[in-house]
C-alpha positions in Angstrom: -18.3 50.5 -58.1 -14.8 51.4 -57.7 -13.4 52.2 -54.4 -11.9 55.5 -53.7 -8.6 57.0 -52.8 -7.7 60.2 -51.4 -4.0 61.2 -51.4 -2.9 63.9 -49.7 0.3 66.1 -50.8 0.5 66.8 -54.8 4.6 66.4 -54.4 6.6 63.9 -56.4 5.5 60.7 -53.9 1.5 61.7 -54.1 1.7 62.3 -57.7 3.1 58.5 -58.2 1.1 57.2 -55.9 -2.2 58.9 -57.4 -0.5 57.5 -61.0 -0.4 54.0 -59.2 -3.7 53.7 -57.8 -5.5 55.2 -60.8 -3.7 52.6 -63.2 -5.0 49.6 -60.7 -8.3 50.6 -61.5 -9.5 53.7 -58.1 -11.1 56.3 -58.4 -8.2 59.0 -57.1 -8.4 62.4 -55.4 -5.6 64.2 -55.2 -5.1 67.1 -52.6 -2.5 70.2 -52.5 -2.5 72.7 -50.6 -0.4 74.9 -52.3 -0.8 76.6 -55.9 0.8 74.6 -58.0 1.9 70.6 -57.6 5.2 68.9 -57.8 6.7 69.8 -54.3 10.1 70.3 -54.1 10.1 70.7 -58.0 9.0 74.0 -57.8 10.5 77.6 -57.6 10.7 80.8 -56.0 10.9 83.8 -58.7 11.5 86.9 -56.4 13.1 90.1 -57.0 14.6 89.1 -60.3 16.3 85.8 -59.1 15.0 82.5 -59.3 15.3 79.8 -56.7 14.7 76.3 -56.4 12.6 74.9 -53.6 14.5 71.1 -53.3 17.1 69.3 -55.1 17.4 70.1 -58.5 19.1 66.8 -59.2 17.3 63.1 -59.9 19.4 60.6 -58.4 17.6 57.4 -58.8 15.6 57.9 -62.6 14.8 54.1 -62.7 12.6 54.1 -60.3 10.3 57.5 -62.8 11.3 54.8 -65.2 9.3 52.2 -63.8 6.6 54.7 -63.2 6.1 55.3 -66.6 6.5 51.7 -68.0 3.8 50.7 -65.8 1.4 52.9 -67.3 2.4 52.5 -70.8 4.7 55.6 -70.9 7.7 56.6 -71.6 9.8 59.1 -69.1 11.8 60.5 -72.0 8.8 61.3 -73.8 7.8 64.1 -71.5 11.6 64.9 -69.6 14.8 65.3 -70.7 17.7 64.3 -68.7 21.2 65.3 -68.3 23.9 63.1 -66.8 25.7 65.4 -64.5 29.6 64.7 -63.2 29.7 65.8 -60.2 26.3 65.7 -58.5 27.1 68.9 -56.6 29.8 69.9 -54.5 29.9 71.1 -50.7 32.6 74.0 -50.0 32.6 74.4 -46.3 33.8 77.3 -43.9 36.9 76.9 -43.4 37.5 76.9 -47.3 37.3 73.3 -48.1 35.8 71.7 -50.9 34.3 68.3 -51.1 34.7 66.7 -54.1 33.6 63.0 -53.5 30.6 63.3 -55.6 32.4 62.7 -59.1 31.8 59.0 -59.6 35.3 58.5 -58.2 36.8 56.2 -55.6 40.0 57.7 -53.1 42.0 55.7 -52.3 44.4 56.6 -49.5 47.6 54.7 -48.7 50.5 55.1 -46.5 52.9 56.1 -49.4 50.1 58.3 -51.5 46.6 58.4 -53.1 45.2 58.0 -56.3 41.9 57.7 -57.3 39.6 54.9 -59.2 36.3 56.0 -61.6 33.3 53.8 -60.2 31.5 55.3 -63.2 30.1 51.3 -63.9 29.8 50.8 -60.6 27.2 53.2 -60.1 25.6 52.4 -63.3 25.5 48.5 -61.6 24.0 49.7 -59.0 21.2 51.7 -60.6 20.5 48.7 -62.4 20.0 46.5 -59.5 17.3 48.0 -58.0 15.6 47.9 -61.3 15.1 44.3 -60.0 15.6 44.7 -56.5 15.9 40.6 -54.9 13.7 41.9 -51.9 12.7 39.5 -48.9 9.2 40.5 -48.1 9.7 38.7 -44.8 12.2 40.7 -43.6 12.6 43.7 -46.1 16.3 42.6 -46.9 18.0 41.7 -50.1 21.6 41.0 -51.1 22.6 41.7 -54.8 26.7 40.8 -55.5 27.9 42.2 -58.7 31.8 42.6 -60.6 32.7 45.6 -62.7 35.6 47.2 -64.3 37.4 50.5 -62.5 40.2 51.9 -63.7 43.0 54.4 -62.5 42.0 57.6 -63.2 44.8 59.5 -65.3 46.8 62.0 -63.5 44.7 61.2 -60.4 48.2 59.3 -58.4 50.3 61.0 -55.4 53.6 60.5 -53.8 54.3 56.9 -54.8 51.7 56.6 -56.8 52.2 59.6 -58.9 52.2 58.6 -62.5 50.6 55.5 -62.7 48.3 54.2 -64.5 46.0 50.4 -64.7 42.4 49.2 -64.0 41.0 46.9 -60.8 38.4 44.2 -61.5 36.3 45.1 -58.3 33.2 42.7 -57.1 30.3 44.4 -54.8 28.2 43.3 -52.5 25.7 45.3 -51.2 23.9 43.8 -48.2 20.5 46.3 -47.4 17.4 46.2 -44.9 15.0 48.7 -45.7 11.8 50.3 -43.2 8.9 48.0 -44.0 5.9 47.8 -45.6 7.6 49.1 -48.8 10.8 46.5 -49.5 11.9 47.1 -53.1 15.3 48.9 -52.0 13.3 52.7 -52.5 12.2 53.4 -48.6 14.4 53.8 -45.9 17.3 52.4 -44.7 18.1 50.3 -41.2 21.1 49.2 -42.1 23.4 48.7 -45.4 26.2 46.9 -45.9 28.4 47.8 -49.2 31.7 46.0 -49.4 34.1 46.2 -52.0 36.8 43.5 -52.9 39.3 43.4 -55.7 42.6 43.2 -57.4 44.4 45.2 -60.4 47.3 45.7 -62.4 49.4 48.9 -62.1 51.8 50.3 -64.1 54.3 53.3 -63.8 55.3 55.6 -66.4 58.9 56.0 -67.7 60.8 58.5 -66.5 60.7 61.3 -68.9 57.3 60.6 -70.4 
């Protein structure tokens, strides 16, 4: 006889844990209390406008990925996604606009800024906690990785207006995550992310 299993909250954690349990062989029941499952996935259509009920973005698709694969599925055969650059934007009161969310790296110096794209870097990351080096002991892991980041054109101030080059930047990422689950998806108490590296710069000719 197999055991049972009843999960409560139909949102996008009860949905892959119902997915989870069911694969490893219980018998599931899976409780919502609203109308319709998927949690923060859902809208609000009132009045002729349309509004989202949580983040309409996917930060971490590996982890669906995984999902799927586990069950003999495919993500992309049921959800197509867009890569989107920048994630969102935050334009505060006072008229300012944050615009760190663009796969880019400031760098801010005494004589000027310009700016590096971390675009590999992220796509390093993503890919390490595809095979997160977890401690079950201690719900740590350490993952060191080296990646390419170049000058972003047009990106240089004050001294650094002009220039152009690439860094070869190494990562480490040192993480403890909120036991019991240690695979680098829970929650964090503490991470470490330290970035080391040298480059080559060159200026452009005056007159170019």
């Amino acid at each position: 006889m197999r055991k049972k299993v009843i999960v409560i909250g139909a949102g996008l954690g009860g949905i892959s844990a119902a997915i989870s349990l069911a694969h490893e062989g219980y018998a599931v029941a899976l409780h919502e209390k609203n109308a319709q499952i998927g949690g923060k996935l859902n809208v609000l259509n009132e009045s002729g406008y349309t509004f989202d009920l949580g983040p309409s973005i996917l930060t971490l698709p590996h982890i669906f990925d995984r999902l799927f694969a586990k069950v003999g599925r495919k993500l992309s055969d049921y959800v197509s996604l867009r890569a989107l650059r920048p994630h969102w934007r935050n334009f505060f009161p006072d008229g300012k606009v944050d615009r760190e969310h663009t796969s880019q790296l400031e760098l801010k110096l005494v004589h000027g800024t310009f700016r590096l794209s971390i675009a590999s870097i992220d796509k390093k990351i993503a890919s390490a906690h595809q095979h997160w080096p977890a401690n079950p002991r201690t719900c740590s892991a350490s993952i060191s990785f080296t990646a390419a980041a170049p000058i972003v054109t047009g990106s240089g101030t004050g001294s650094y207006r002009g220039i152009s080059g690439s860094f070869t930047v190494t990562v480490t990422i040192d993480e403890v995550d909120v036991k019991p689950v240690c695979n680098g998806t829970s929650k964090l108490l503490s991470q470490v992310i330290l970035l080391a590296g040298a480059g080559t710069v060159t200026r452009a000719a005056a007159g170019d």
